[in-house]
Short mmCIF file of the C-alpha atoms (twelve columns), coordinates in Angstrom:
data_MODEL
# 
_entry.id   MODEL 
# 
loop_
_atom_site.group_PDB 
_atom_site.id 
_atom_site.type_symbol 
_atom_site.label_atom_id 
_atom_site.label_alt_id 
_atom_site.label_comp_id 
_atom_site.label_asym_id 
_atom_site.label_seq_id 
_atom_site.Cartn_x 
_atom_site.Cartn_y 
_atom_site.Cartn_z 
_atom_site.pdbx_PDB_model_num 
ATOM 1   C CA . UNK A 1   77.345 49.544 -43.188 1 
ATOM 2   C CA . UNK A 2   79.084 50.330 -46.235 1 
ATOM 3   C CA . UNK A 3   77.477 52.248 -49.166 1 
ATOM 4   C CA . UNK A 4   75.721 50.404 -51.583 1 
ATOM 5   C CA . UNK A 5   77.256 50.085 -54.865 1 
ATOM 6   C CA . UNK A 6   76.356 48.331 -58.073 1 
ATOM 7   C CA . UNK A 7   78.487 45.802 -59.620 1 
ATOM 8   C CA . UNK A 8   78.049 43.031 -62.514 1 
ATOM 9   C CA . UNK A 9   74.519 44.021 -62.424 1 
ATOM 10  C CA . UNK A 10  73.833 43.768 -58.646 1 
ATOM 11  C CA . UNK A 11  74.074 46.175 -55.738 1 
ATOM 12  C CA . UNK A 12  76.390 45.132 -53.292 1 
ATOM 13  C CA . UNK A 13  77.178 46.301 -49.557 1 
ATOM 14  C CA . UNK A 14  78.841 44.769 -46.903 1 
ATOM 15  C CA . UNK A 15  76.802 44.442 -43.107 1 
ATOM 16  C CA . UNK A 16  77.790 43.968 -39.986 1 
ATOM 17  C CA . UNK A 17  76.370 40.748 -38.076 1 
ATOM 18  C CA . UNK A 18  74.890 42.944 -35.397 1 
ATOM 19  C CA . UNK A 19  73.631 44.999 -38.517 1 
ATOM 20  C CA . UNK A 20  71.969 42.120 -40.198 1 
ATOM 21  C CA . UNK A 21  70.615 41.150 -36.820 1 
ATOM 22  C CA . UNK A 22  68.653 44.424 -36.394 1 
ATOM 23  C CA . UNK A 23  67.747 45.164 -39.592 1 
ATOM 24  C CA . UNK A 24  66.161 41.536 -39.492 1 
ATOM 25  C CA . UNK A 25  64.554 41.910 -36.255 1 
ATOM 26  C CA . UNK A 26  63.154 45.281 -37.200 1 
ATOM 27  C CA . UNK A 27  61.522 43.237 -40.394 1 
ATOM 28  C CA . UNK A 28  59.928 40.631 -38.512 1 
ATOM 29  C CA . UNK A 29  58.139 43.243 -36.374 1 
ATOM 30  C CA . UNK A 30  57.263 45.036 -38.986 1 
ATOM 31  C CA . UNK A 31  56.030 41.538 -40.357 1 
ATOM 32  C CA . UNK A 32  54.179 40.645 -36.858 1 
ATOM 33  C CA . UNK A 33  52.391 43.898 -36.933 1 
ATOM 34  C CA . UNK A 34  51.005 43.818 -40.858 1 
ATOM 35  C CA . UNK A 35  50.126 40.278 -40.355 1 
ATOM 36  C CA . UNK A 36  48.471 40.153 -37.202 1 
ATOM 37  C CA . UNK A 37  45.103 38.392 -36.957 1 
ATOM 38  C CA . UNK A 38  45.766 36.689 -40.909 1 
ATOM 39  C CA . UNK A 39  46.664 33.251 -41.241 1 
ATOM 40  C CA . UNK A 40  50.467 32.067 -41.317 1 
ATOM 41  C CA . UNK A 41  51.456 32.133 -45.116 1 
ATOM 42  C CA . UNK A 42  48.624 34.686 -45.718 1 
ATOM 43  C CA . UNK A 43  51.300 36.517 -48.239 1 
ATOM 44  C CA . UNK A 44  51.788 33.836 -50.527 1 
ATOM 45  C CA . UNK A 45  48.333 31.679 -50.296 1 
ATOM 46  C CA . UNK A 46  46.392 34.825 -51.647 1 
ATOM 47  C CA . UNK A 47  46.121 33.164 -54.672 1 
ATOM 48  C CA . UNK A 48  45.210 30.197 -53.685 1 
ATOM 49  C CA . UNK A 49  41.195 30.982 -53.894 1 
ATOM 50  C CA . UNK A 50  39.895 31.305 -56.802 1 
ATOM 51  C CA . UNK A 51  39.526 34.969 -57.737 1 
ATOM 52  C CA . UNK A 52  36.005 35.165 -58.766 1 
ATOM 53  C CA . UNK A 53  35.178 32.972 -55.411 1 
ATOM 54  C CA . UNK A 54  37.294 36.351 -53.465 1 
ATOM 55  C CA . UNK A 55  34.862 38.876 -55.463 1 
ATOM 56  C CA . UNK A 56  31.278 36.839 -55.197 1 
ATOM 57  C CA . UNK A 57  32.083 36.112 -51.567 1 
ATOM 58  C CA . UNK A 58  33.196 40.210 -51.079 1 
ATOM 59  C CA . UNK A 59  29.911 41.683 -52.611 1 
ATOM 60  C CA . UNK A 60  27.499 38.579 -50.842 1 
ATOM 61  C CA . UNK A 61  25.385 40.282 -48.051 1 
ATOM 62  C CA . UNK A 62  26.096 43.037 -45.785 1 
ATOM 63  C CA . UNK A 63  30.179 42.792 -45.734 1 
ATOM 64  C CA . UNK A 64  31.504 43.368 -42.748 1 
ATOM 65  C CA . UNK A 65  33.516 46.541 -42.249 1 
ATOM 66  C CA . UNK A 66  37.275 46.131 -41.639 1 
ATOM 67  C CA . UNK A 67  37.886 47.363 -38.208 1 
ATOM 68  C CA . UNK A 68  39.886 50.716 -38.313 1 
ATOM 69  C CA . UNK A 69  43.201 50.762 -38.114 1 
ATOM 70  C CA . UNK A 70  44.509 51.187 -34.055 1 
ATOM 71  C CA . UNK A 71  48.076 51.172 -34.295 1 
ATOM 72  C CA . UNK A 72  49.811 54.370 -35.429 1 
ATOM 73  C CA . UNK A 73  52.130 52.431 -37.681 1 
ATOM 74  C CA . UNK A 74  49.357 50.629 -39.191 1 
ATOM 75  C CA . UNK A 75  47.833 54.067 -39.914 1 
ATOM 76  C CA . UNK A 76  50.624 55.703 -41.478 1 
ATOM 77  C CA . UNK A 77  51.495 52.674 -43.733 1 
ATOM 78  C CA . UNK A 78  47.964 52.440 -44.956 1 
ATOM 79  C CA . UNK A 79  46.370 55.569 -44.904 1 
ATOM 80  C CA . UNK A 80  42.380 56.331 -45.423 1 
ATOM 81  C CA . UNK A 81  42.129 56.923 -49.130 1 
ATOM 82  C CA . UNK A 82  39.174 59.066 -48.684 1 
ATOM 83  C CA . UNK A 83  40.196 60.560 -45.611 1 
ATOM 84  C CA . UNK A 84  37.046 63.048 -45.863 1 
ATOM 85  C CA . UNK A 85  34.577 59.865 -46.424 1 
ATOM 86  C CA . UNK A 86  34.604 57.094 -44.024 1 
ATOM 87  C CA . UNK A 87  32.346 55.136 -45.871 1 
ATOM 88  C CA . UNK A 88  34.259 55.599 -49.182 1 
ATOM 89  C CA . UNK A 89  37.640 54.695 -46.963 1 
ATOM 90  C CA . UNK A 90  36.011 51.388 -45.481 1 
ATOM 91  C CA . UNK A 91  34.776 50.210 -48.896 1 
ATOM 92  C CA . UNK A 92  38.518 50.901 -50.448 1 
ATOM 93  C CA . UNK A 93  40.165 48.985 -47.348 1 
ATOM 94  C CA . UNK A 94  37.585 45.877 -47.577 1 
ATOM 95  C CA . UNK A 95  38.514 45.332 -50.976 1 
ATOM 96  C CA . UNK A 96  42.208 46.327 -50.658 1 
ATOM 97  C CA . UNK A 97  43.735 45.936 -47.385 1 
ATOM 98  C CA . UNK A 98  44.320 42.146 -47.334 1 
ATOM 99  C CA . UNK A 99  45.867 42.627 -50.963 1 
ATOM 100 C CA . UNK A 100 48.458 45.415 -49.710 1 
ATOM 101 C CA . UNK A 101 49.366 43.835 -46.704 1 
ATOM 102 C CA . UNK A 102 50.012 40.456 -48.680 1 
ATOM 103 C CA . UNK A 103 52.344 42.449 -50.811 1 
ATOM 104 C CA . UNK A 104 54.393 44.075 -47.979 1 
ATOM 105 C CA . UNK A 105 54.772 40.945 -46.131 1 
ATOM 106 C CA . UNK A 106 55.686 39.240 -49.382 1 
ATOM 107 C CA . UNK A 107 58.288 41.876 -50.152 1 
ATOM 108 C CA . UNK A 108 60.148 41.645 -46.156 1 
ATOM 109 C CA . UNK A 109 60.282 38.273 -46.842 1 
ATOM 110 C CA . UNK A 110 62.543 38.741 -49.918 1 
ATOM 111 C CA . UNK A 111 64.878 40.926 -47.950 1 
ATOM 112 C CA . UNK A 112 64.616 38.582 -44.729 1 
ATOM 113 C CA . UNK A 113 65.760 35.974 -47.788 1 
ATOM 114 C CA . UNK A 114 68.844 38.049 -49.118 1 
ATOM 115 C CA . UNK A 115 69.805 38.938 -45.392 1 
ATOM 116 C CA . UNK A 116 69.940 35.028 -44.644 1 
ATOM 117 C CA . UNK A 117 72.502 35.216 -47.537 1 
ATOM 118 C CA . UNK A 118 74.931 37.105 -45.793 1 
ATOM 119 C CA . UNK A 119 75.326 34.723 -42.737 1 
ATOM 120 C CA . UNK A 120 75.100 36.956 -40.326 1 
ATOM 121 C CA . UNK A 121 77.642 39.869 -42.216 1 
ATOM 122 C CA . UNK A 122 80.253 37.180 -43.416 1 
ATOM 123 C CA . UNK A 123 79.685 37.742 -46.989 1 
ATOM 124 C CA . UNK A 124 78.445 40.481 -48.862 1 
ATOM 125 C CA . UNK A 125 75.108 41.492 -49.066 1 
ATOM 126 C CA . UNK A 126 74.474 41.396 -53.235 1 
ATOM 127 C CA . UNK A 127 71.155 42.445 -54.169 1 
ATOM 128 C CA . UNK A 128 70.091 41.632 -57.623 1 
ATOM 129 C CA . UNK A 129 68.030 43.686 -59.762 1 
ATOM 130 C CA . UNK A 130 64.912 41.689 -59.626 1 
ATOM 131 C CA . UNK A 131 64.581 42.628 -55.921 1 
ATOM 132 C CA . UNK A 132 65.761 46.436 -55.402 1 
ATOM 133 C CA . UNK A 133 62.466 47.867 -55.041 1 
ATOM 134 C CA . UNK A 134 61.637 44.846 -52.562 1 
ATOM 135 C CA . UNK A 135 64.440 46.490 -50.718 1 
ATOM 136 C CA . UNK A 136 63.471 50.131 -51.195 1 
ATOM 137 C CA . UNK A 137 59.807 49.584 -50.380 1 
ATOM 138 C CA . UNK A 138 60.740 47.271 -47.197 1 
ATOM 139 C CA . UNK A 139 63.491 49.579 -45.896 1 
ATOM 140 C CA . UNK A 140 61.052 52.525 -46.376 1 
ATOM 141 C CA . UNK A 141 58.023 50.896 -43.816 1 
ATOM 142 C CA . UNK A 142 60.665 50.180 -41.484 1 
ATOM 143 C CA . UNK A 143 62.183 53.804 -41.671 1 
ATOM 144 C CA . UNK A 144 58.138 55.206 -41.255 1 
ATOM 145 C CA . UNK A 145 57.390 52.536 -38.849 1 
ATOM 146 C CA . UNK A 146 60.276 53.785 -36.592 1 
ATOM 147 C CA . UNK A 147 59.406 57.417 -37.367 1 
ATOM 148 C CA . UNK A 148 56.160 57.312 -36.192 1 
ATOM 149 C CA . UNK A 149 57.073 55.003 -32.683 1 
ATOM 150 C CA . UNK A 150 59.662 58.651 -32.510 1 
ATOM 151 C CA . UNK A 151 56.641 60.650 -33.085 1 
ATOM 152 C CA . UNK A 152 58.461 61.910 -36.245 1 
ATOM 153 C CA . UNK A 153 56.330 63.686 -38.517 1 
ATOM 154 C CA . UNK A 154 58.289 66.315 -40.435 1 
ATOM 155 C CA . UNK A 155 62.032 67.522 -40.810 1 
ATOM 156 C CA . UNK A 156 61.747 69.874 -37.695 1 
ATOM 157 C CA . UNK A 157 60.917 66.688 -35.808 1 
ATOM 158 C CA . UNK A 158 64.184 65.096 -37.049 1 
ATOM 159 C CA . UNK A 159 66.434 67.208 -36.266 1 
ATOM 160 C CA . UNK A 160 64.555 67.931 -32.536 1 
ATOM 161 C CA . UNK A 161 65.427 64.057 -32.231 1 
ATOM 162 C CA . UNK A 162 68.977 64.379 -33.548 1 
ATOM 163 C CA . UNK A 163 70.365 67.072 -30.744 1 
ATOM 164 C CA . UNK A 164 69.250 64.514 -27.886 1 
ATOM 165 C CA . UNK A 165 71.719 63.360 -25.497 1 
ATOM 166 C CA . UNK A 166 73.084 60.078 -25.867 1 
ATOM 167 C CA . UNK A 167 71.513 59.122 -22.383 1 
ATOM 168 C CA . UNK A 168 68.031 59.521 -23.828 1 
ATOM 169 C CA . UNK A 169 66.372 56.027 -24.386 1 
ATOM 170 C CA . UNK A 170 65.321 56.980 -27.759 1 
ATOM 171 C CA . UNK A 171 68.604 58.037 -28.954 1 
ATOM 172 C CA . UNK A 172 69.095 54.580 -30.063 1 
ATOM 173 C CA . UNK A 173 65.800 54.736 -32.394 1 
ATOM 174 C CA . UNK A 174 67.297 57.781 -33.608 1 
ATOM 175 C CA . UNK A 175 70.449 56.755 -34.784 1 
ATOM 176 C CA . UNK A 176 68.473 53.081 -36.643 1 
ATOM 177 C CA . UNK A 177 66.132 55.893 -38.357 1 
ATOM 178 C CA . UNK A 178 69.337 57.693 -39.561 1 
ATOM 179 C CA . UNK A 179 71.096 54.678 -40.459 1 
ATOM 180 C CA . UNK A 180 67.736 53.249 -42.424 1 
ATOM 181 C CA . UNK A 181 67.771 56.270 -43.984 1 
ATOM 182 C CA . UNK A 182 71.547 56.587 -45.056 1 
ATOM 183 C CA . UNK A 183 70.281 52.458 -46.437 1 
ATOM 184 C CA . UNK A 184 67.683 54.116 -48.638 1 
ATOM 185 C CA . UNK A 185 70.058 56.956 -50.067 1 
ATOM 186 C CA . UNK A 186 73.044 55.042 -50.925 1 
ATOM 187 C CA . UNK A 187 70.756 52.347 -52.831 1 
ATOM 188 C CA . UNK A 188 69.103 54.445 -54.377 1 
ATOM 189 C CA . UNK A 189 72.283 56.041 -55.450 1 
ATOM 190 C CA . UNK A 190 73.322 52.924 -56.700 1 
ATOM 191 C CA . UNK A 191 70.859 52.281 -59.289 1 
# 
């Protein structure tokens, strides 16, 4: 991967096909693990109820509570908001959750969209301006996704990852966290 760079209004890089490939496959994972359980589409039907219907149908009865959040990942891309309150934290994720998810499947799906562009690294990669922060809000879940499979959770955690030997299986993980992270710098350098 080249840096990105802006030009005519767009910010351009080139990719690799095997680059493409992994950055798309780390995506749709990403995309598997936010959706799982909601309906195919669930990102871009949201609307399709009729909002007041979404808010009579939330307060009706005893709502159910959302069940916590398992998966690590899942954790550390939607935190509690009132990590001191789990009541508080429920009633913020019943009326919220579905809502953020939707958005950051909505967003992978524009990037998944401009990777198709490339064909597979044959042409550049030209992101226009309507979709950077699609990009910089996609590439950053990926980059905490795969920190927190590494067990990253500060700098010092980094850089214990960094000095392992190229023989360690996560080695590899390490080097796609650098390289989503070198992704983030360079387009946010291009803006």
């Amino acid at each position: 991967m080249k840096k990105f760079h802006r030009r005519r209004g767009m910010i351009i890089t080139q990719l690799s096909a095997y680059e493409v490939e992994l950055l798309a496959s780390l995506i749709m994972q990403l995309i598997e693990l936010i959706s799982d359980g909601e309906p195919e589409g669930f990102a871009t039907d949201s609307k399709a109820e009729d909002a007041f219907e979404e808010i009579v149908k939330d307060l009706e009865g005893e709502p159910d509570e959302p069940a916590p959040l398992e998966d690590p990942v899942l954790k550390r891309l939607f935190p509690d908001a009132y990590p001191e309150d789990p009541g508080a934290s429920a009633d913020f994720r019943r009326f919220t959750e579905r809502d953020l998810k939707a958005a950051k499947v909505a967003e992978a799906r524009v990037v998944l969209n401009r990777l198709a562009t490339t064909e597979l690294g044959a042409r550049d990669l030209k992101i226009p301006a309507g979709e950077v922060e699609s990009w910089l809000r996609t590439l950053t879940s990926v980059r905490l996704a795969v920190a927190t499979r590494l067990g990253i959770r500060d700098a010092a955690d980094a850089d214990e990852l960094a000095a392992l030997p190229d023989e360690d299986p996560r080695s590899f993980m390490v080097s796609v966290y650098d390289w989503l992270g070198f992704a983030q710098e360079t387009l946010i350098s291009a803006l």
